[in-house]
N, CA, C and O atoms as a GROMACS GRO file, in nm:
protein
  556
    1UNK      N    1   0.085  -0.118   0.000
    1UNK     CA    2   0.000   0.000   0.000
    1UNK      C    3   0.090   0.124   0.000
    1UNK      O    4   0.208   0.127   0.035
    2UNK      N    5   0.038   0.192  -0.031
    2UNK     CA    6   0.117   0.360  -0.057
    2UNK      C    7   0.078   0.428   0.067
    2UNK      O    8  -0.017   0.400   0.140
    3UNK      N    9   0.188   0.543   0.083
    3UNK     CA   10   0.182   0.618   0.207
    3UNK      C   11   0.060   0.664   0.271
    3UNK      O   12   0.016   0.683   0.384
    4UNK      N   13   0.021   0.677   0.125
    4UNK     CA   14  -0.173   0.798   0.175
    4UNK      C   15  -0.272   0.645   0.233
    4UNK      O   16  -0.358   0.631   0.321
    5UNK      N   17  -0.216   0.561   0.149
    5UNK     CA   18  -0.343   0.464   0.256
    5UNK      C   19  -0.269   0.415   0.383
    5UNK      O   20  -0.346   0.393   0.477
    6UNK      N   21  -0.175   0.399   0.400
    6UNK     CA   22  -0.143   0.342   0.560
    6UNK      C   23  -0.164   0.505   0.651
    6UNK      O   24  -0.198   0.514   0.769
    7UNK      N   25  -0.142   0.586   0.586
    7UNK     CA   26  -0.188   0.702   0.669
    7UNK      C   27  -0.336   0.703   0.674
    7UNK      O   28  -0.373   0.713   0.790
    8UNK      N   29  -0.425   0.697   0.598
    8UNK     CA   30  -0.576   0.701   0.607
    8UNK      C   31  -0.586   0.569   0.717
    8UNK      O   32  -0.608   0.613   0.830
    9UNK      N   33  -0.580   0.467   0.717
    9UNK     CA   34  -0.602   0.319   0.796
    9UNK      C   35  -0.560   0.303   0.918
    9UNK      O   36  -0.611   0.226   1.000
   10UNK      N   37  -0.420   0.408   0.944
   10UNK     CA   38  -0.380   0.425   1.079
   10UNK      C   39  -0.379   0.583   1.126
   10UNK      O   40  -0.289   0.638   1.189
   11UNK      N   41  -0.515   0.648   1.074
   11UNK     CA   42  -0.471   0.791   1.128
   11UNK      C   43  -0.374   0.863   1.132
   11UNK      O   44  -0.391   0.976   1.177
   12UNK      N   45  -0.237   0.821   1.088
   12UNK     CA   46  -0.157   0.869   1.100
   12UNK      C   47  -0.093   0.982   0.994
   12UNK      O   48  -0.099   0.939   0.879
   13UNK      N   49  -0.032   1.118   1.002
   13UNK     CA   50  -0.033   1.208   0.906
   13UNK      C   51   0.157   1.144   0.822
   13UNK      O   52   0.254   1.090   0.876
   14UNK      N   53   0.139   1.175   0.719
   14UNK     CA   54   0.221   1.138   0.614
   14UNK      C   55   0.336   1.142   0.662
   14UNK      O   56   0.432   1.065   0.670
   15UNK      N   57   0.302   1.296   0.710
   15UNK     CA   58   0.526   1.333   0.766
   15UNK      C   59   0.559   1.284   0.881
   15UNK      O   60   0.672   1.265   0.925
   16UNK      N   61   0.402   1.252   0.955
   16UNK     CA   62   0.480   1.129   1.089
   16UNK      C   63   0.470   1.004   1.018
   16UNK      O   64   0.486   0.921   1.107
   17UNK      N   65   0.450   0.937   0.902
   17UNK     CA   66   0.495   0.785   0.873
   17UNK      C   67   0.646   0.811   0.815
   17UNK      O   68   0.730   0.722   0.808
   18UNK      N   69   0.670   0.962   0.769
   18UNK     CA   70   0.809   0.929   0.697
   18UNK      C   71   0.910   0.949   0.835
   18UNK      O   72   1.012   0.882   0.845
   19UNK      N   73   0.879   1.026   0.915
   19UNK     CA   74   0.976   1.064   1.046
   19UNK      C   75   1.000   0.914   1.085
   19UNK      O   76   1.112   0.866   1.104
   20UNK      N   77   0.861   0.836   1.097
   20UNK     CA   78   0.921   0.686   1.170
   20UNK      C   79   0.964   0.602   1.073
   20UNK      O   80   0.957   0.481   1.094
   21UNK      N   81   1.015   0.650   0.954
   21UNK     CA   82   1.068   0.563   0.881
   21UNK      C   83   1.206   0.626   0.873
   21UNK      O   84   1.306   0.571   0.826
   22UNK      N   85   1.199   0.718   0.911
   22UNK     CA   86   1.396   0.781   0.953
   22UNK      C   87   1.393   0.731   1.042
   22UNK      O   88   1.500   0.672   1.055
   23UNK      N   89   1.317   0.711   1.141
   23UNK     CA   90   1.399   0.642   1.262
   23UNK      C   91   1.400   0.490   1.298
   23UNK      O   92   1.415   0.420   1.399
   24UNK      N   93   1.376   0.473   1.163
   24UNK     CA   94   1.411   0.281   1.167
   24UNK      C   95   1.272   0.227   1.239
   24UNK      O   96   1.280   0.135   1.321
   25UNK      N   97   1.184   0.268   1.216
   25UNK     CA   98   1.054   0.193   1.314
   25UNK      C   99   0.961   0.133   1.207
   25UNK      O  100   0.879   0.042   1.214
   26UNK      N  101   0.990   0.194   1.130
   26UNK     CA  102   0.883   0.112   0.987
   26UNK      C  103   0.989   0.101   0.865
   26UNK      O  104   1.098   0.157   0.862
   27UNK      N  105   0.932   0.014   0.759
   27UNK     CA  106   1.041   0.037   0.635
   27UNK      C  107   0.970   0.022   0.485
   27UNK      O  108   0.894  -0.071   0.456
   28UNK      N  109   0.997   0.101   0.420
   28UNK     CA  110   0.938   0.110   0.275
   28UNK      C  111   1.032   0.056   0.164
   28UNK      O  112   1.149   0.092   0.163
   29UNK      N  113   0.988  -0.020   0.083
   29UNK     CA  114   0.987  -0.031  -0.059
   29UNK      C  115   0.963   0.117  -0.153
   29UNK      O  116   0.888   0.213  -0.133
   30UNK      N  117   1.070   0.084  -0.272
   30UNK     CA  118   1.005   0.227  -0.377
   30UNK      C  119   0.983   0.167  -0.500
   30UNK      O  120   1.062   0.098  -0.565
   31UNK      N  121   0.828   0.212  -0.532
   31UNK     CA  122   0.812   0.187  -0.657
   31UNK      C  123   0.890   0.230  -0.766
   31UNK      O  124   0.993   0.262  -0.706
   32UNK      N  125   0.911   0.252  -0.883
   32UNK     CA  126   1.025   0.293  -0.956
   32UNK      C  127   0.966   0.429  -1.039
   32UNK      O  128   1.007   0.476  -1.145
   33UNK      N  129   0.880   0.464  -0.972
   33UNK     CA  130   0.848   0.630  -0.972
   33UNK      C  131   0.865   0.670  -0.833
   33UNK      O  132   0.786   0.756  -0.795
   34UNK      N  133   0.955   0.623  -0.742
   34UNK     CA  134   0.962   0.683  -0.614
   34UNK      C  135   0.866   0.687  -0.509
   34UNK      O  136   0.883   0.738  -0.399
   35UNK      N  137   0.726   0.609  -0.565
   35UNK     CA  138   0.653   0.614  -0.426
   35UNK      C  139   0.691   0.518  -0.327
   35UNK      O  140   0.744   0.408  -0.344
   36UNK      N  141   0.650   0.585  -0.204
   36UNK     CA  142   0.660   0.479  -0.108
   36UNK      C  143   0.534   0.342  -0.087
   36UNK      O  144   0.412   0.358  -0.076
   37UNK      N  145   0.626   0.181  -0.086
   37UNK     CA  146   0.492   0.079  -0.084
   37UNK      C  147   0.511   0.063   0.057
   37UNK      O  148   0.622   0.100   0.094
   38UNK      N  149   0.417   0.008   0.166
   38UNK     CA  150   0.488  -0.025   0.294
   38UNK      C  151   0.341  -0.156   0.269
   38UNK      O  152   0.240  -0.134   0.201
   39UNK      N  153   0.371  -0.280   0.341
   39UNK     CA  154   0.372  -0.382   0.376
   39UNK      C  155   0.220  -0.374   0.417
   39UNK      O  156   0.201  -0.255   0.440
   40UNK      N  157   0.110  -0.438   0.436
   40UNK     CA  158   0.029  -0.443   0.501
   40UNK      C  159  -0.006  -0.471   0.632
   40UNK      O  160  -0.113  -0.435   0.680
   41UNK      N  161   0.120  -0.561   0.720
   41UNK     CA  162   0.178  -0.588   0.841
   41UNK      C  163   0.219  -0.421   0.915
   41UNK      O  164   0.192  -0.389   1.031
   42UNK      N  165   0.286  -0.340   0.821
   42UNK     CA  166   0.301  -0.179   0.900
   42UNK      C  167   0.152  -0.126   0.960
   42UNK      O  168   0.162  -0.031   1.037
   43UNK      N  169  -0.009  -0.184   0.931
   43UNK     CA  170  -0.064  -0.111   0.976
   43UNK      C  171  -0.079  -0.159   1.109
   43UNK      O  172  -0.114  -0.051   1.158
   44UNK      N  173  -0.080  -0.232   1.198
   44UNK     CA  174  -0.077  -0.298   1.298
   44UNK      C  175   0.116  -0.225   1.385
   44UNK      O  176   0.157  -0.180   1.492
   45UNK      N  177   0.143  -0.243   1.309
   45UNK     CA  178   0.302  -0.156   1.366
   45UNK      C  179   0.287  -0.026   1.367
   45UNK      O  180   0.312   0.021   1.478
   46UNK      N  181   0.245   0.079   1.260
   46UNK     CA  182   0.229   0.186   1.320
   46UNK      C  183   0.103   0.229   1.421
   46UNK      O  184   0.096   0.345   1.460
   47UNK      N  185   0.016   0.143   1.458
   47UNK     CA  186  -0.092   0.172   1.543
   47UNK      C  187   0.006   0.106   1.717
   47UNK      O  188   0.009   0.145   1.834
   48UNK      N  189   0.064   0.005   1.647
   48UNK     CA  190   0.170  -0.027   1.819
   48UNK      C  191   0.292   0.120   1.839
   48UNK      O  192   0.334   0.169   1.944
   49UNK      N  193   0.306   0.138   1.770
   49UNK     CA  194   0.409   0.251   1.776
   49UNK      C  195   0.350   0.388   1.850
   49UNK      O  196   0.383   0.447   1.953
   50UNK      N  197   0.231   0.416   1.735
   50UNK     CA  198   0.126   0.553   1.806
   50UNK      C  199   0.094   0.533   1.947
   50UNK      O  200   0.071   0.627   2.024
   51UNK      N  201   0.091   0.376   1.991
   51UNK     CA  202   0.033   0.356   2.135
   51UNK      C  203   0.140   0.370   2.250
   51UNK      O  204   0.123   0.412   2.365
   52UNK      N  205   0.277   0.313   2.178
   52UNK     CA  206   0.320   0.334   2.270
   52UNK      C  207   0.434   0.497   2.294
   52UNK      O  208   0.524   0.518   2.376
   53UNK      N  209   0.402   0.548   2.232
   53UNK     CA  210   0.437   0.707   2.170
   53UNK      C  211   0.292   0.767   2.270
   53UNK      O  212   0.315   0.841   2.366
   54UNK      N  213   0.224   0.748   2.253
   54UNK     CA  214   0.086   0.804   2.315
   54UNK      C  215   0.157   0.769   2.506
   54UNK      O  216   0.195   0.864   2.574
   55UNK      N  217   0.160   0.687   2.538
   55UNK     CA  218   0.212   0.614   2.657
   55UNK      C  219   0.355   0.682   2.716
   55UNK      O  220   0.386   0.663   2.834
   56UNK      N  221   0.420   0.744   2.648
   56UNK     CA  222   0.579   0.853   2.666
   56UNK      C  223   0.639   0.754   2.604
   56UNK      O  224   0.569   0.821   2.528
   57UNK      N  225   0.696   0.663   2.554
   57UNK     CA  226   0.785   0.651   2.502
   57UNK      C  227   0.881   0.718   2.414
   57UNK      O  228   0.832   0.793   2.330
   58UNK      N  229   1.006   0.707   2.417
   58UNK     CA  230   1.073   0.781   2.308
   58UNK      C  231   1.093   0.711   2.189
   58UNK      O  232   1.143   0.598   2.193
   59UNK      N  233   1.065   0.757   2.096
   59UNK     CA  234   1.133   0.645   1.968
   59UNK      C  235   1.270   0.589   1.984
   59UNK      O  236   1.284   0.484   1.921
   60UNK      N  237   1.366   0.626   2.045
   60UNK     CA  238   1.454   0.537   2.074
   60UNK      C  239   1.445   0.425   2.142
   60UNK      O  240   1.523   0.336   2.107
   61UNK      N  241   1.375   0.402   2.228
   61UNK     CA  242   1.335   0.278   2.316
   61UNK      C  243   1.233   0.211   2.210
   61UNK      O  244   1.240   0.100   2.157
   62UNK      N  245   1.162   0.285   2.199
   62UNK     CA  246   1.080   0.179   2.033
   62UNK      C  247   1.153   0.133   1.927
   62UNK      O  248   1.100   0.046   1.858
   63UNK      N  249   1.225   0.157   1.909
   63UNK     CA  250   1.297   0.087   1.811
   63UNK      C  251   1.360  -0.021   1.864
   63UNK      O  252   1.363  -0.122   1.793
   64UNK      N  253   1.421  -0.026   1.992
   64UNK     CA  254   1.448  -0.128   2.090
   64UNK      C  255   1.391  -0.238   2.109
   64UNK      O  256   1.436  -0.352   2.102
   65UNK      N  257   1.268  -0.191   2.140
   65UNK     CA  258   1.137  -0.307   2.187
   65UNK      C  259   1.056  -0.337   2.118
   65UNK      O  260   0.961  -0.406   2.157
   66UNK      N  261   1.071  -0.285   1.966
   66UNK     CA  262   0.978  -0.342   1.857
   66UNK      C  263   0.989  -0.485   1.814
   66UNK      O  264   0.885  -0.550   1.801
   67UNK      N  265   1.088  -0.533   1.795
   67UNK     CA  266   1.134  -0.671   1.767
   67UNK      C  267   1.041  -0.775   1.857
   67UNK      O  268   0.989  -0.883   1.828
   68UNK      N  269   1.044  -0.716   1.949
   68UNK     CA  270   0.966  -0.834   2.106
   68UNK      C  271   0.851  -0.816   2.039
   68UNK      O  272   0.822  -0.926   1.994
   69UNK      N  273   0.772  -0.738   2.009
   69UNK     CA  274   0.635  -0.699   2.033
   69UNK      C  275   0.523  -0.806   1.890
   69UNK      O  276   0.401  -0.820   1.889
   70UNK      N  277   0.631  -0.863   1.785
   70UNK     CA  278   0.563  -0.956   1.701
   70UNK      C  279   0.578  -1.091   1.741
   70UNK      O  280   0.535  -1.187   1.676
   71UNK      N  281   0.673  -1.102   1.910
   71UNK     CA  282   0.652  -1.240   1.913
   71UNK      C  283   0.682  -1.261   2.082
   71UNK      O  284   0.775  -1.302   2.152
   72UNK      N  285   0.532  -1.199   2.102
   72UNK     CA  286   0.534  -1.120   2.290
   72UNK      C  287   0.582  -1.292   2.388
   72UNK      O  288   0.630  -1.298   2.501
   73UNK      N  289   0.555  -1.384   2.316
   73UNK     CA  290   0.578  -1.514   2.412
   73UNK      C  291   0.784  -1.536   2.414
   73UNK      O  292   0.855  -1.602   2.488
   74UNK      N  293   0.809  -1.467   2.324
   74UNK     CA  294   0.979  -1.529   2.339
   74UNK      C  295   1.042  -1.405   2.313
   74UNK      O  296   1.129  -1.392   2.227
   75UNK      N  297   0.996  -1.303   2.393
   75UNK     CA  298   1.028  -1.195   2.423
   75UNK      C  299   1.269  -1.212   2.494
   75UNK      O  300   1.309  -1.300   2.570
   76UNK      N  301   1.303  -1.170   2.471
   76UNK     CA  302   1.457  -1.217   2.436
   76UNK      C  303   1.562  -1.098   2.419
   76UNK      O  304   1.602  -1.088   2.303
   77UNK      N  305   1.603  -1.026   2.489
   77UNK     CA  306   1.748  -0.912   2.430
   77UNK      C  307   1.869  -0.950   2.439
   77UNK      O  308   1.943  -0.906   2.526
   78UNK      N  309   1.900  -1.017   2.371
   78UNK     CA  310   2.116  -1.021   2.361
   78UNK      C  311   2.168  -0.883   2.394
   78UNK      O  312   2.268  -0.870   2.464
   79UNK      N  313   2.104  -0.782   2.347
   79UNK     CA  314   2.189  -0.680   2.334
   79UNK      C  315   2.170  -0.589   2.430
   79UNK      O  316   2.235  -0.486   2.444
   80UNK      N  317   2.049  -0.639   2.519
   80UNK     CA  318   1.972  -0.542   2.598
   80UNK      C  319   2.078  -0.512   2.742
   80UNK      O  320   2.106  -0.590   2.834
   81UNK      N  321   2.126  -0.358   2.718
   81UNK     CA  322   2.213  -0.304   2.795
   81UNK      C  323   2.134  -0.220   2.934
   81UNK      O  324   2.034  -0.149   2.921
   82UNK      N  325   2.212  -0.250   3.079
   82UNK     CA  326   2.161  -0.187   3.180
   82UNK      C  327   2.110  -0.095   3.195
   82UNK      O  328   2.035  -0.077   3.290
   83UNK      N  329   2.150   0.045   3.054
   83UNK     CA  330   2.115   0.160   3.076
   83UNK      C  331   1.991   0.149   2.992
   83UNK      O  332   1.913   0.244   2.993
   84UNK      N  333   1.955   0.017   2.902
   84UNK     CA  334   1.823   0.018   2.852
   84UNK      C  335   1.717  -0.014   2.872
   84UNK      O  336   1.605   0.017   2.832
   85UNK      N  337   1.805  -0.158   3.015
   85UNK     CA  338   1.647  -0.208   3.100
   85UNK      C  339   1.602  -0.044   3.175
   85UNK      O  340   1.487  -0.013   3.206
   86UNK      N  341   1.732   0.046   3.194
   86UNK     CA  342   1.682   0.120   3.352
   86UNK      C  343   1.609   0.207   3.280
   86UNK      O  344   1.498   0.229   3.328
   87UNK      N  345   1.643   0.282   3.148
   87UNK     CA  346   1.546   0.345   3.120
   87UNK      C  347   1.419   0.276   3.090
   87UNK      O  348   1.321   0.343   3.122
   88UNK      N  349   1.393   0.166   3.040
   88UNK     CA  350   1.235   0.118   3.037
   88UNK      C  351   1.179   0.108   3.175
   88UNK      O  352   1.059   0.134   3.178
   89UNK      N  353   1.230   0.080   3.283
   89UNK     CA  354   1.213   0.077   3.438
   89UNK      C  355   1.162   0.212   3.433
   89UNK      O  356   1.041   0.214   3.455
   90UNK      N  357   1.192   0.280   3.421
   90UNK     CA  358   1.175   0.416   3.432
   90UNK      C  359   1.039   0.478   3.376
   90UNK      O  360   0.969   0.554   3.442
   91UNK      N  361   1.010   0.436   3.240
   91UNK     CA  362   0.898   0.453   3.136
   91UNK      C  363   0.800   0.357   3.198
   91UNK      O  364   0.696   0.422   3.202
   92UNK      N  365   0.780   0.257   3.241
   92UNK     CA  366   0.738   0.181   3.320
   92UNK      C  367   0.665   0.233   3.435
   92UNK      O  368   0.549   0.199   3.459
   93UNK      N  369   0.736   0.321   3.512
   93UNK     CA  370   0.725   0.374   3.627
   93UNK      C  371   0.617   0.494   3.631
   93UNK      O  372   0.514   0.516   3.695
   94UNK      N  373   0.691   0.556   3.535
   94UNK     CA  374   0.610   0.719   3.496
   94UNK      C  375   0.503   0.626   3.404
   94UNK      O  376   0.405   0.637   3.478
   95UNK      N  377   0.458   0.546   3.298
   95UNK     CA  378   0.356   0.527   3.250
   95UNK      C  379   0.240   0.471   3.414
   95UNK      O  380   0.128   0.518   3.436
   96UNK      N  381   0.301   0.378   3.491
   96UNK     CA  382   0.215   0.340   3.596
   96UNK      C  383   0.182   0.514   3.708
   96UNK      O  384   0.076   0.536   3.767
   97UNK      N  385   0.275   0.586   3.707
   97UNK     CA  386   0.212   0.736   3.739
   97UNK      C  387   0.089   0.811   3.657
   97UNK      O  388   0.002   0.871   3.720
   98UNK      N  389   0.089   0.808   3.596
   98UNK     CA  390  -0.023   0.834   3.476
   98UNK      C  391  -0.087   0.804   3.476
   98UNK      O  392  -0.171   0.892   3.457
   99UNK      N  393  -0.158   0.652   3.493
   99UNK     CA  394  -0.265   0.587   3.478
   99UNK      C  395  -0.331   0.605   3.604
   99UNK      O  396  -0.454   0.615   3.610
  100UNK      N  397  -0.228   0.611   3.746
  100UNK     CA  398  -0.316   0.655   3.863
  100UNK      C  399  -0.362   0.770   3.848
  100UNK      O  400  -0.470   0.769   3.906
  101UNK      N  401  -0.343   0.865   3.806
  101UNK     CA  402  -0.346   0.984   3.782
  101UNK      C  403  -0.494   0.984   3.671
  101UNK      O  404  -0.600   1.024   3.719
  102UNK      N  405  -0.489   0.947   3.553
  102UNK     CA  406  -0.574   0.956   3.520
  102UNK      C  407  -0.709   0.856   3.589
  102UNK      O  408  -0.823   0.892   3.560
  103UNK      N  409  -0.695   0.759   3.660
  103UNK     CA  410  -0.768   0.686   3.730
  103UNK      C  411  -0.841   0.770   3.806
  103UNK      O  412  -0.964   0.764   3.794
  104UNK      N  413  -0.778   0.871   3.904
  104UNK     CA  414  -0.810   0.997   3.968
  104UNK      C  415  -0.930   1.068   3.905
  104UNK      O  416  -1.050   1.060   3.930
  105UNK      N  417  -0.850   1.155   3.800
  105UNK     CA  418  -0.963   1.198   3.696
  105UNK      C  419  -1.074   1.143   3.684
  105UNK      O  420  -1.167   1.203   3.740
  106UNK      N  421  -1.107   1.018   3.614
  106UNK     CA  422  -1.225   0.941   3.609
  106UNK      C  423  -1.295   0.963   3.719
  106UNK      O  424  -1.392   1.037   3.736
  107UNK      N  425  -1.230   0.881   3.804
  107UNK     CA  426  -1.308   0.913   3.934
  107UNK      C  427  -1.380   1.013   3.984
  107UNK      O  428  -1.492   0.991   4.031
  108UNK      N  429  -1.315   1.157   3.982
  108UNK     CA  430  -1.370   1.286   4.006
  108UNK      C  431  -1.461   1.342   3.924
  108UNK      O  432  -1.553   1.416   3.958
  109UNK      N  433  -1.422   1.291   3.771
  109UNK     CA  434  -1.539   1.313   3.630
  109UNK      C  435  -1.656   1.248   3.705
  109UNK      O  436  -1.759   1.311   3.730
  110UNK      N  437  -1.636   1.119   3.740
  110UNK     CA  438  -1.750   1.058   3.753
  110UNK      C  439  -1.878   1.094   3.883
  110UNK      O  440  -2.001   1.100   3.883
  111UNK      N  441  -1.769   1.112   3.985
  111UNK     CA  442  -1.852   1.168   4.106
  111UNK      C  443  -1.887   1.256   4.069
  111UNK      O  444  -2.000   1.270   4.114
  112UNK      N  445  -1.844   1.388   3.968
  112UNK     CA  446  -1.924   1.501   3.958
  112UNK      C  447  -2.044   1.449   3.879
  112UNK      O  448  -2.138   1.514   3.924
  113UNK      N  449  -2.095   1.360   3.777
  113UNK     CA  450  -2.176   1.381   3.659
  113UNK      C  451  -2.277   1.269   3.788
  113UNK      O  452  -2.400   1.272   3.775
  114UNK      N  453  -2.223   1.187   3.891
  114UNK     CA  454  -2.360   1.186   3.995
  114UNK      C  455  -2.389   1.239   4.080
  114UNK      O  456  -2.496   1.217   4.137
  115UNK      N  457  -2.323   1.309   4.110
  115UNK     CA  458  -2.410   1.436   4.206
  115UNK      C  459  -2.470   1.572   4.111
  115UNK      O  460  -2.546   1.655   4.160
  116UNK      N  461  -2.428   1.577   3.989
  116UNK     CA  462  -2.494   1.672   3.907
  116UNK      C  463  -2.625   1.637   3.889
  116UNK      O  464  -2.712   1.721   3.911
  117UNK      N  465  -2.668   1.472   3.834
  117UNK     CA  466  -2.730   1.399   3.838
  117UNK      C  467  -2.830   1.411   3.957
  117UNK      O  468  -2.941   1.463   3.970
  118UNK      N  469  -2.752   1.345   4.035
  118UNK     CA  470  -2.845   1.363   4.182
  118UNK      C  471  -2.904   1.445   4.209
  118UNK      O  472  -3.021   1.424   4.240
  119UNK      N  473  -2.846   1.595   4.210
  119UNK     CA  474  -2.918   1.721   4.266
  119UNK      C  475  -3.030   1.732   4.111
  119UNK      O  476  -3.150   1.707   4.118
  120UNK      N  477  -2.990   1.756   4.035
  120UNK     CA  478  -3.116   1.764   3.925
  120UNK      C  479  -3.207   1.713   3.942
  120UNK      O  480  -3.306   1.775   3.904
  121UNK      N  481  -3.228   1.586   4.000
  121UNK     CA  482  -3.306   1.470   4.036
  121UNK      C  483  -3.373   1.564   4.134
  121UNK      O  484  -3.484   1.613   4.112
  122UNK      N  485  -3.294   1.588   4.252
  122UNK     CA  486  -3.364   1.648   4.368
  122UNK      C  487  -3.405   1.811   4.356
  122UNK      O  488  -3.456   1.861   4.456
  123UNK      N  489  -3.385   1.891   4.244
  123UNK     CA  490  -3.383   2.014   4.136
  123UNK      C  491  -3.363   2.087   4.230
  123UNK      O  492  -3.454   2.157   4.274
  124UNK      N  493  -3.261   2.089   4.272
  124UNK     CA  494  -3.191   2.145   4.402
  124UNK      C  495  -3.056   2.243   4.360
  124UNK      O  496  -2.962   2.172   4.326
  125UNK      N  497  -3.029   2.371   4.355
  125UNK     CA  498  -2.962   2.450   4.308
  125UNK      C  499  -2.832   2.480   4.338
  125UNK      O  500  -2.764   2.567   4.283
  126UNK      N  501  -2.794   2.396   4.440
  126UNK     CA  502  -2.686   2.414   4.494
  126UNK      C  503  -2.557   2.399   4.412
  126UNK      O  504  -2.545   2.302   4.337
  127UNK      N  505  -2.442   2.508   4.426
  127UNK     CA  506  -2.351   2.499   4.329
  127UNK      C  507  -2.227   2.465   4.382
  127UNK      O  508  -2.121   2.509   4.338
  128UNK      N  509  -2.241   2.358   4.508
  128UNK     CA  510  -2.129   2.255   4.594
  128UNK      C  511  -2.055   2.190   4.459
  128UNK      O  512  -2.129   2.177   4.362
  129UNK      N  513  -1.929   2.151   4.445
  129UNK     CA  514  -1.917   2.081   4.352
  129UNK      C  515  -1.782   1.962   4.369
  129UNK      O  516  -1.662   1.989   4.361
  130UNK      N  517  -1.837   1.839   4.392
  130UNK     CA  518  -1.734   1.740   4.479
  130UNK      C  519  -1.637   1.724   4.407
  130UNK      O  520  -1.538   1.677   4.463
  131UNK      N  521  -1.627   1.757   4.253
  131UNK     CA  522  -1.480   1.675   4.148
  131UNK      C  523  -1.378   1.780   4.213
  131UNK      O  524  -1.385   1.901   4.232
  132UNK      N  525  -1.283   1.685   4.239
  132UNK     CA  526  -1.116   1.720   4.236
  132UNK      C  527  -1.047   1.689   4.090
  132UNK      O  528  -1.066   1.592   4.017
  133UNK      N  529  -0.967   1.792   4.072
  133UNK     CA  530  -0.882   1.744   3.970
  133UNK      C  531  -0.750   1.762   3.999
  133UNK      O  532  -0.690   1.851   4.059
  134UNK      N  533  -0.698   1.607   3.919
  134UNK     CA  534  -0.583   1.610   3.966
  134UNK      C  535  -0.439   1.655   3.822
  134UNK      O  536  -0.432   1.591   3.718
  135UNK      N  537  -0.343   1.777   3.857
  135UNK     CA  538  -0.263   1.734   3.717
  135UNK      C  539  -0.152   1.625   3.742
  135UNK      O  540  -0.079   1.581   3.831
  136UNK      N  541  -0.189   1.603   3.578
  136UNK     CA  542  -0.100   1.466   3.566
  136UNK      C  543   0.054   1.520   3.506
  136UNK      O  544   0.086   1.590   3.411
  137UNK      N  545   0.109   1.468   3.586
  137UNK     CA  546   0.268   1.532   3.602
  137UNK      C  547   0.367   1.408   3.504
  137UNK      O  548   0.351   1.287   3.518
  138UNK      N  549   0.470   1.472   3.406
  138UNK     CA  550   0.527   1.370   3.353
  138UNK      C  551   0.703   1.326   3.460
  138UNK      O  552   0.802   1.255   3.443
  139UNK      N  553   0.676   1.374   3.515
  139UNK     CA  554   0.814   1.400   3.639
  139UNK      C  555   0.698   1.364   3.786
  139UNK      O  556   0.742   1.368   3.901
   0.00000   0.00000   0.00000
């Protein structure tokens, strides 16, 4: 498939499929007018990539941990150096910060939309309002 359809199929905009193809995370074929073909297997890779890019990752650690991710049962690094487990330890850490964090959120979304609920119910005017919000810190 050509660039414009793996971009239409994975949401993704053109100059971010060519950026992750400078950085070694996807790889193209050229037709012999220069378009780019990419694989039908890339749309499933660039939607793992967006997720874990969405999640903080850096593309350097993705390019790392892409290899594992088509064969999650024999997951395996020869090459995998201390300073690469510690930074995934790390991404690990701050992604499990986040999710409490947004867990929080929910929570407070949610208590507000039943007591908004509630008092409407009881058409009661009071402008008490129980949601906390919390910011979600990348540090």
């Amino acid at each position: 498939m050509r660039i414009g359809e793996l971009s239409q199929r994975t949401g993704t905009s053109r100059r971010l499929l060519r950026y992750y193809e400078d950085q070694g995370l996807i790889v193209s074929s050229r037709e012999a007018n220069g378009y780019r073909i990419y694989d039908e297997a890339f749309v499933d890779r660039v939607l793992q990539i967006r997720g874990l890019l969405d999640a903080g990752l850096p593309t350097r650690l993705i390019k790392q941990i892409l290899p594992c991710l088509n064969k999650p049962r024999a997951i395996h690094f020869e090459d995998a150096t201390p300073e690469m487990l510690a930074a995934l330890e790390d991404e690990r850490d701050r992604m499990t910060q986040r999710i409490h964090c947004l867990e929080r959120n929910r929570d407070a979304v949610s208590e507000y939309l039943d007591e908004v609920r509630r008092k409407r119910a009881d058409t009661s005017n009071d402008s008490d309002s129980p949601a906390l919000w919390y910011q979600c810190s990348d540090g």
